[in-house]
N, C-alpha and C positions, 0 to 999 in steps of 0.2 A: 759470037755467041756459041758455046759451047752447048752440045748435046748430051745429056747425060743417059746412055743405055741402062733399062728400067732392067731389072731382070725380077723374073718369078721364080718361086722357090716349087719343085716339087712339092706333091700330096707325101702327108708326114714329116713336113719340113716346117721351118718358119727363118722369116731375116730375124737375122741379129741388127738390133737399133745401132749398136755401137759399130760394130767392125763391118757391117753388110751383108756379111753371110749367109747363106743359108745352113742351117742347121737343124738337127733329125728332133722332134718335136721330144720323143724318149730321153733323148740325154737331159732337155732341162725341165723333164717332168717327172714329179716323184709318182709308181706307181702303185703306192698304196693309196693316197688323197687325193691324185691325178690335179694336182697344184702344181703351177711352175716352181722350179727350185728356184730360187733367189739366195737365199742363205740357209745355214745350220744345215750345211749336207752332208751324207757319209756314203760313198765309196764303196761298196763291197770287193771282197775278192777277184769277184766271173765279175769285176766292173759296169755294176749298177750303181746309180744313185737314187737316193731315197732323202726326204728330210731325216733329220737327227730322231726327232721327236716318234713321227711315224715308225720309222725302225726299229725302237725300241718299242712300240705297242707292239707290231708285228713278232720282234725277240720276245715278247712275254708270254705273245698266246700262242707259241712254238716250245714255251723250255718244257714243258712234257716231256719233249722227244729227245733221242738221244741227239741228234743232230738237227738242229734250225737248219729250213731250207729258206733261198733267195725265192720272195714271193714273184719271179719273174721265171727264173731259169730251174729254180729247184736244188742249185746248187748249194754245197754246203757255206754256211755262214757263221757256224759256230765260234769263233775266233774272233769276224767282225762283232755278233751279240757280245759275247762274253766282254770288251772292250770299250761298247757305249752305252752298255747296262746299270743304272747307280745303285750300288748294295741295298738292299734289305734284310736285316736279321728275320723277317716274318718268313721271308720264302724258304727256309728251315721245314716249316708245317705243313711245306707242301710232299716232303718226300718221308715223314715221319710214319705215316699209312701202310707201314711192310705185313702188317696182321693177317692177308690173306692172300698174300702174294706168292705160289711154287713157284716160278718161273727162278731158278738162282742166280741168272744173268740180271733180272730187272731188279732184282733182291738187291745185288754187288752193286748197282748202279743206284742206287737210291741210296744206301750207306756213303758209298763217293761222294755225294751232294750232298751229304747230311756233313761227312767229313769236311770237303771244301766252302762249308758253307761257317761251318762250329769253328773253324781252324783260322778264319779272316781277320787280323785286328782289329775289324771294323765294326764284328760279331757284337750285340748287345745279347751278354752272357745272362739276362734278367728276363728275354724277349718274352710276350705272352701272347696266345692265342685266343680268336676271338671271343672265347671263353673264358677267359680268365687264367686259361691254365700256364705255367712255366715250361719250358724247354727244360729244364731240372724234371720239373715231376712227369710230364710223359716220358721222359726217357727211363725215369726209375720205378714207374711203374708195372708195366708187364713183364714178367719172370719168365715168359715164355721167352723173351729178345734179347734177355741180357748180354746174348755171343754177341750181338750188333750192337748196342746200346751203351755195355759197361765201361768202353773206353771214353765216351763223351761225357758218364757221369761223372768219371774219375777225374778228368780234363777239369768239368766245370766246377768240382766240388772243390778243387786247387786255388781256383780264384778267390781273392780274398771279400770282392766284395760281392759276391751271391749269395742270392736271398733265400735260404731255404724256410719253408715255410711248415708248420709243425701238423698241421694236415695231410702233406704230402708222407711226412715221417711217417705219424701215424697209420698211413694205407699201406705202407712197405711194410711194416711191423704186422698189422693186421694180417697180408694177403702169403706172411712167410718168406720175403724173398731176400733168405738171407745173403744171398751174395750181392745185394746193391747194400742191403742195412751194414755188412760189412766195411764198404768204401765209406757209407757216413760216418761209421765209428772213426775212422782211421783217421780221415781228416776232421774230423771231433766236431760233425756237423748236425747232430743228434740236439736237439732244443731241451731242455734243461725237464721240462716240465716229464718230458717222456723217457726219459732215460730209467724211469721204476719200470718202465714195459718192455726192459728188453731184457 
């Protein structure tokens, strides 16, 4: 008859069913839901694991910041976010808000995101905010922004299939700003009806 030696696992530990081991409770616990990991894990850089799912709630309520940190160590994680994050053309609205920004670094940094975000093939060039409004017409509406703004109009109004909408015309006609009413002329995106008001 053989004797089988029980062993116990240190505080912080737990057996592995399969192989015996003891192992650090951390490694197979994600800790943002404090769930064992079993499946859909990711890996960070400073080698943490997290579920998939968690991760990416954690990457959303971080992308504010210039750099995602690891909700463990604080390390940067921007590369792992960027990575298991699934596009949304909405998140555009989140950095469209430069109106009372001095800061020129946070200015630079929100044009980036507008850039990297307008520039993605994945981009819905039509996107609309919870308002109803287009990514088209906030961009062409404040003449105070057009230094930041007029390469995206000019980007979008290129696409064949955007929807310019003849209200939007309208407010650029009314508020004067002739250097976006310029780019709709150009690429002949002026709505038929308002072409006597310009």
């Amino acid at each position: 008859m053989s004797t089988q030696k029980r062993t116990r696992c240190k505080k912080g530990t737990r057996k592995n069913k399969k192989s015996g081991n003891c192992e650090s409770v951390l490694d197979n616990t994600c800790a943002i839901c404090l769930d064992r990991i079993i499946s859909g894990n990711v890996k960070t850089k400073c080698k943490h694991n997290f579920h998939k799912k968690c991760l990416i709630g954690w990457c959303k309520s971080q992308r504010t910041l210039v750099k995602p940190q690891c909700p463990i160590c604080r390390a940067d994680i921007k590369d792992t976010c960027k990575k298991i994050m699934p596009f949304d053309s909405h998140e555009v609205f989140r950095y469209t808000s430069i109106i009372s920004i001095t800061d020129k670094d946070l200015k630079l940094y929100k044009v980036n995101k507008i850039r990297e975000i307008v520039y993605n093939p994945k981009f819905d060039i039509n996107v609309k905010n919870e308002y109803g409004d287009s990514i088209l017409h906030i961009f062409s509406q404040n003449k105070w922004y057009n230094t930041e703004y007029k390469e995206f109009v000019e980007y979008l109004l290129k696409k064949k299939t955007i929807i310019v909408s003849a209200e939007s015309v309208g407010k650029i006609i009314s508020t004067k700003n002739h250097e976006i009413l310029a780019l709709y002329k150009k690429h002949k995106k002026v709505p038929k009806a308002l072409k006597s008001l310009i």
